[in-house]
N, CA, C and O of each residue as an XYZ file, in Angstrom:
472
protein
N      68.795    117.066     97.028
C      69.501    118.294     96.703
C      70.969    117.996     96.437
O      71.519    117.038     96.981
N      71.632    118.843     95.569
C      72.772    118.710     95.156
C      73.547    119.117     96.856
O      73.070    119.623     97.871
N      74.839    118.635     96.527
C      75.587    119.383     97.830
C      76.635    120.670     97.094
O      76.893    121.066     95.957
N      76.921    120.918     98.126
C      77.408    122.590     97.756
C      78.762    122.319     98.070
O      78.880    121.522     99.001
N      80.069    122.835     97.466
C      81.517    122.860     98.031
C      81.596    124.162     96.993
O      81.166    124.388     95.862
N      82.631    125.136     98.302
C      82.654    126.743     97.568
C      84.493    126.137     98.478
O      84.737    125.533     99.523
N      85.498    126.809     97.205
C      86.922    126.606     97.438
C      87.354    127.829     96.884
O      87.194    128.390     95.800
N      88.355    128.258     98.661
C      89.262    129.604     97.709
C      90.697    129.501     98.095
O      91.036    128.686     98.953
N      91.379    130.119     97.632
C      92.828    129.377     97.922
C      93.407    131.007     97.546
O      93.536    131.509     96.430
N      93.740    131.701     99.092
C      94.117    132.959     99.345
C      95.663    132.871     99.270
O      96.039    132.007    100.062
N      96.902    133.560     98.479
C      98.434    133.673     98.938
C      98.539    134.902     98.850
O      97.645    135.741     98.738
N      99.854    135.056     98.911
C     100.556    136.674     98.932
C     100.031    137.374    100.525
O      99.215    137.016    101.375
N     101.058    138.645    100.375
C     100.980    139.009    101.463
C      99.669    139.375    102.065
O      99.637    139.694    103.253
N      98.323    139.351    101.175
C      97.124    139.593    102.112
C      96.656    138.652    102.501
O      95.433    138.688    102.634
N      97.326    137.465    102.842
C      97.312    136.334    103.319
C      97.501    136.234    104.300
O      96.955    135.299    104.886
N      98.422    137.182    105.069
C      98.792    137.042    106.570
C      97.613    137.136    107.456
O      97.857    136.766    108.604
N      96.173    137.602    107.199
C      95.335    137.865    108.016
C      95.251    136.506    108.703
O      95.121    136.359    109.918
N      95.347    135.414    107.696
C      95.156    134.010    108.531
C      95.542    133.329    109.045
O      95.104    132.346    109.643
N      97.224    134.092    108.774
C      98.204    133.522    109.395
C      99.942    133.726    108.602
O     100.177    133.987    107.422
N     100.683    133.556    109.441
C     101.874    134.151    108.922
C     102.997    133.212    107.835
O     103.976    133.574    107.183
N     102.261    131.739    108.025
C     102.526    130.758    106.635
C     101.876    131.282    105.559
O     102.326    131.221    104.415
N     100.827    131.800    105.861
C     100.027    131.540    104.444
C     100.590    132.812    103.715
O     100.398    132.637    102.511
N     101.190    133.991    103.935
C     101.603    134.316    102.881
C     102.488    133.641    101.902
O     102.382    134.064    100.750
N     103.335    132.689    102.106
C     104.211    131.646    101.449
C     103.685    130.610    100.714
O     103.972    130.450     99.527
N     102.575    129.548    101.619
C     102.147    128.625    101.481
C     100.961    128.908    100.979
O     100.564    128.202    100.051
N     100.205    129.891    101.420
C      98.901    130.300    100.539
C      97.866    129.480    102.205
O      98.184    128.662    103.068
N      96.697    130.228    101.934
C      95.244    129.704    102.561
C      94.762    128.936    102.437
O      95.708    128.418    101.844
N      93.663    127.800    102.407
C      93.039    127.188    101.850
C      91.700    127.461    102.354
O      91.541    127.071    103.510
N      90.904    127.903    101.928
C      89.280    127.842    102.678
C      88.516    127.207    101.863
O      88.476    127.355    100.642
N      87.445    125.969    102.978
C      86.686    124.874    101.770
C      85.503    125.009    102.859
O      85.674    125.203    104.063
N      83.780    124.811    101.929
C      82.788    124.780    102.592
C      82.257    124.208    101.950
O      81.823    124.602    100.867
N      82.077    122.704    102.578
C      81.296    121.378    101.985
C      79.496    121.301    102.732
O      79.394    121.176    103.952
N      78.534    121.368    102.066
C      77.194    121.610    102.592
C      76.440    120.704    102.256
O      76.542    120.576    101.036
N      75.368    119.634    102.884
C      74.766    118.845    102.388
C      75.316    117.728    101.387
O      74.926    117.518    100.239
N      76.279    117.088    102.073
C      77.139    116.122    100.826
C      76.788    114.715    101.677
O      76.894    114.548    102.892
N      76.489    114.082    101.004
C      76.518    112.058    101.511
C      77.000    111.492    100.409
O      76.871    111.848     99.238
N      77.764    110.267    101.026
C      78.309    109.604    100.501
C      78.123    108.083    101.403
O      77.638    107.824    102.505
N      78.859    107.143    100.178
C      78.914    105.578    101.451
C      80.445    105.043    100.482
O      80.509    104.810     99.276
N      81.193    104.995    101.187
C      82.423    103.890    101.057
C      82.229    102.484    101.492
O      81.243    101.893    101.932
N      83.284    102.164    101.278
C      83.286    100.604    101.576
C      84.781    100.419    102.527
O      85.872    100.808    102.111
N      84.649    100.003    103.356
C      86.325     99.891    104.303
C      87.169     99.418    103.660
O      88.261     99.492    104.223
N      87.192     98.815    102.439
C      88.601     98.307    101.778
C      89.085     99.773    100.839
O      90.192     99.884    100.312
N      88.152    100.669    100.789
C      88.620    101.835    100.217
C      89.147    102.967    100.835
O      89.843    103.844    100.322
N      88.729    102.864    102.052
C      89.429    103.806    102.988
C      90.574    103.258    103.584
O      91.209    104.095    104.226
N      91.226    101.698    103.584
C      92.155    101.160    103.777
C      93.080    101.293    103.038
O      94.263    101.384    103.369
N      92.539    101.323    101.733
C      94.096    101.343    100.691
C      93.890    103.349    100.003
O      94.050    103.864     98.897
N      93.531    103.820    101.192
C      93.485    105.078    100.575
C      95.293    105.482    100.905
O      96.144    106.048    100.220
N      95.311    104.945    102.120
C      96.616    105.692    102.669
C      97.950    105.361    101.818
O      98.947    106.064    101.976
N      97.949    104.624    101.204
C      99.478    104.280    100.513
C      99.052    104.684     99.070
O      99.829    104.271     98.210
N      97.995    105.398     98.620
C      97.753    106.087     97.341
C      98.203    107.517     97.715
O      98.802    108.198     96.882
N      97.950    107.944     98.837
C      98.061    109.711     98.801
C      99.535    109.602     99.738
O      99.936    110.695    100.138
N     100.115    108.767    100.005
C     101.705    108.719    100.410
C     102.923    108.679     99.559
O     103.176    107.814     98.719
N     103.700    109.783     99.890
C     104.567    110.349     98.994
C     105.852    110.348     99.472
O     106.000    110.282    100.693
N     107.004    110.422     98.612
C     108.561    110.168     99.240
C     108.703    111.799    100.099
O     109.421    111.951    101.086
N     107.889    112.871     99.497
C     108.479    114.255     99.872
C     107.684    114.490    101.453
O     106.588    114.211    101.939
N     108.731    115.056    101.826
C     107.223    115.673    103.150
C     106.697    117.052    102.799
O     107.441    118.030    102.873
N     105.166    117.172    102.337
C     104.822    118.178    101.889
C     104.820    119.575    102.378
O     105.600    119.366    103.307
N     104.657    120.342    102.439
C     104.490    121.675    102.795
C     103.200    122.118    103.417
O     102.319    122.343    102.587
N     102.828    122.323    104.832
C     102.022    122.746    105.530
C     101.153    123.500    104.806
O     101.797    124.158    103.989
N      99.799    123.738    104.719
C      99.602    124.391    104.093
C      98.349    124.990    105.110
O      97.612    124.116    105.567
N      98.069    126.328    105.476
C      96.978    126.008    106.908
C      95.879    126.603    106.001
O      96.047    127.272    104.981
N      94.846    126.265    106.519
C      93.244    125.606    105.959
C      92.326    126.008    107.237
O      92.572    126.075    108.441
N      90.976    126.285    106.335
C      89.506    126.272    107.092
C      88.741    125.999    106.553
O      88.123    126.640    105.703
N      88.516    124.354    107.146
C      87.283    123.395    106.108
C      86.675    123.717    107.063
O      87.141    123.863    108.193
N      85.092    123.928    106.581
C      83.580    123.388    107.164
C      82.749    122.374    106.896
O      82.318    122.163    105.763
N      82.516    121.807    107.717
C      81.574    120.649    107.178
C      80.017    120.660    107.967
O      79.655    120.365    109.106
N      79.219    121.223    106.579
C      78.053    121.505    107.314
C      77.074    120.539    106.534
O      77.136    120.366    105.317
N      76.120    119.902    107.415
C      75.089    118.952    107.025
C      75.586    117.702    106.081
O      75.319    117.579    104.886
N      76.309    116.870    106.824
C      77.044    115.980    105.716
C      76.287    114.552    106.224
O      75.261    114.426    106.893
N      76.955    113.790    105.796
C      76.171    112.058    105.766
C      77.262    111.139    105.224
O      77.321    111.171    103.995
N      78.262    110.219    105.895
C      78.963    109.497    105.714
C      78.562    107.940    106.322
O      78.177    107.735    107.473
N      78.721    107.065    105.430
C      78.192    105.631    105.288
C      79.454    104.538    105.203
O      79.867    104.074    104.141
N      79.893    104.271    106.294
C      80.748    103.148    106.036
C      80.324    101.855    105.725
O      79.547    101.308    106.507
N      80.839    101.045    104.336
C      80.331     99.545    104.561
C      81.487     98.778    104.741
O      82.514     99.017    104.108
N      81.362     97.539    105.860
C      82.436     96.564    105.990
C      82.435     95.716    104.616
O      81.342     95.177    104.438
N      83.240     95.496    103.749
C      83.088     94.640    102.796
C      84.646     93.632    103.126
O      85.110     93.365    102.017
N      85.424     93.108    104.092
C      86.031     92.416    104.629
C      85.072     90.747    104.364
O      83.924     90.503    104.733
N      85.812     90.041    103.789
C      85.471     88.587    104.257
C      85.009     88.533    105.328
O      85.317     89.310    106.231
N      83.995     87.391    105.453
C      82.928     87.041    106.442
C      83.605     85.872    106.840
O      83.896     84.903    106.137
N      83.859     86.083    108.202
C      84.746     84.906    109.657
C      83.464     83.625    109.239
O      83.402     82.585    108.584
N      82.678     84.375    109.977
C      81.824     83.036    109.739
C      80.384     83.324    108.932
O      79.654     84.291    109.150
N      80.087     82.030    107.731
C      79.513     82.439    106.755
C      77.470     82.414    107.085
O      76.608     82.607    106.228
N      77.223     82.077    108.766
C      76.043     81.777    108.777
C      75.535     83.250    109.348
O      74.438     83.593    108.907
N      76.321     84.376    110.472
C      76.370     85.850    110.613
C      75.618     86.488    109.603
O      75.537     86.207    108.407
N      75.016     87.492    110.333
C      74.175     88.307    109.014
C      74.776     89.287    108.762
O      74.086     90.255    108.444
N      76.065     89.440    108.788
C      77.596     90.385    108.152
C      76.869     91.578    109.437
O      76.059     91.582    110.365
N      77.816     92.496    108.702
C      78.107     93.726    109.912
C      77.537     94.709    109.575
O      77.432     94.915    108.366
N      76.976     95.646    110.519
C      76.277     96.452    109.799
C      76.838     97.657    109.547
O      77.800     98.013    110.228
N      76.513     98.177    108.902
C      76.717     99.684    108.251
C      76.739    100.940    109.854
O      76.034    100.976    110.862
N      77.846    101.756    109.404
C      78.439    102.804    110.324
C      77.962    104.290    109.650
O      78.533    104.747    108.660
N      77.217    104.745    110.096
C      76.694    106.149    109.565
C      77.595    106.999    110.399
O      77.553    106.768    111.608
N      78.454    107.999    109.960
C      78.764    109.352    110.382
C      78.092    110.575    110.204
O      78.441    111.391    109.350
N      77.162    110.739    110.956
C      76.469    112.261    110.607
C      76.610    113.316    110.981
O      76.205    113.491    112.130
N      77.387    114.859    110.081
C      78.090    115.674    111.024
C      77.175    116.797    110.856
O      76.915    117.084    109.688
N      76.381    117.816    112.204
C      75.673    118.563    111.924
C      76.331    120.067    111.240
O      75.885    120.669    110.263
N      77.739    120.507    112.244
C      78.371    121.150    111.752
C      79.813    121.164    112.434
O      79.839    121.156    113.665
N      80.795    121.181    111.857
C      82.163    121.183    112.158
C      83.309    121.953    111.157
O      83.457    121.999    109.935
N      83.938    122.452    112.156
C      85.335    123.436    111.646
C      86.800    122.911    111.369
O      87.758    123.224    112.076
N      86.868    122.180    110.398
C      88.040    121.950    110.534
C      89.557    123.010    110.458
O      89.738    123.554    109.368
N      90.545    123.274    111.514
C      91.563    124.110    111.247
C      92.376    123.235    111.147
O      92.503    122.300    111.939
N      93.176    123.479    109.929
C      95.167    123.706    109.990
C      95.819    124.776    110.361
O      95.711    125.683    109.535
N      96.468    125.036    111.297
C      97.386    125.739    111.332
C      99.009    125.624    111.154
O      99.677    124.592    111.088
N      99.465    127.035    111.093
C     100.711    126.971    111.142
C     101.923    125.644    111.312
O     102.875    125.403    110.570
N     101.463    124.884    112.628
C     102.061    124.251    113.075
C     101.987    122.674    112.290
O     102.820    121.769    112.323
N     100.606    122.742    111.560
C     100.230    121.308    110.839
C      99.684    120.300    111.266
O      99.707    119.174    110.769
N      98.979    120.780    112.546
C      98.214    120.191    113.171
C      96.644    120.219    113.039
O      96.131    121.165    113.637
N      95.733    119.337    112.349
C      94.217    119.497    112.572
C      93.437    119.739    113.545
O      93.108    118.755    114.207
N      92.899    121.057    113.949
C      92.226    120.996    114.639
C      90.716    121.006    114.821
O      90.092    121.779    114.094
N      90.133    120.362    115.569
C      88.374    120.019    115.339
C      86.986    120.650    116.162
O      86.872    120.340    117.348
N      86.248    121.268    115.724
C      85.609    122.244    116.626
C      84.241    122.127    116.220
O      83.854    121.892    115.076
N      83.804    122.238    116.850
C      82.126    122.081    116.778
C      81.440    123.632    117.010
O      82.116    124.589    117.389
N      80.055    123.703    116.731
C      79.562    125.037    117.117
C      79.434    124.643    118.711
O      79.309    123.554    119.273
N      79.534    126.261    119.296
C      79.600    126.282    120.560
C      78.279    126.370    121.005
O      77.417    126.971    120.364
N      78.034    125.703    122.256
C      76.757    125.430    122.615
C      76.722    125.775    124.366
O      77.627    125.581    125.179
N      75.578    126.250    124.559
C      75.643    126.639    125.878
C      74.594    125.500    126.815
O      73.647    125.468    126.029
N      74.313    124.869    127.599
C      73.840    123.790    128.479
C      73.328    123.868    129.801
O      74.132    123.476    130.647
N      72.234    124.254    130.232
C      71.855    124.646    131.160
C      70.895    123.463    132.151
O      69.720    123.108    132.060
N      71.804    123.143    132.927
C      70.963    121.694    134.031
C      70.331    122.295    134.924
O      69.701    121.660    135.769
């Protein structure tokens, strides 16, 4: 199945419902559904000095979801020693998670709430 991403990007003053930046800065709401992917660690290494910038950007507060996803790390680092049967692969599998920004510009991470009875 295809994966699903639905993006809305709320400003102006009926923006305040989400918060009192976002009339300025605007909303961001993102809902990523059924998405997999696999990287390779030399790509998530040189991600950071591609999306680094001289300005410090502007907060912008956000409500990502990440529902039914599938993330695949591969080590592709030179091999220490060449007789090793290399490293294996790192699966991230997220059933469902909330990502918030707020105001302050801080990510915050939340899971569905679950109740546990011993």
């Amino acid at each position: 199945t295809q994966p699903e991403v639905c993006l809305r990007l709320e400003a102006g003053p009926h923006a305040a419902v989400h918060s009192p930046l976002a009339v300025q800065n605007g909303f961001l709401q993102m809902l990523v559904h059924g998405y997999t992917a696999e990287f390779f660690m030399s790509f998530l290494t040189n991600l950071g000095p591609f999306l680094e910038d001289e300005i410090i950007p502007e907060v912008i507060p956000m409500e990502i979801e990440v529902v039914d996803a599938k993330i695949t790390l591969k080590d592709d680092s030179p091999q220490i020693y060449p007789t090793s049967p290399g490293p294996v692969p790192i699966t991230l599998a997220v059933d469902h998670v909330l990502v918030k920004r707020r105001d302050d510009g801080v990510f915050y991470l939340t899971g569905q709430e679950m109740c546990f009875i011993l």
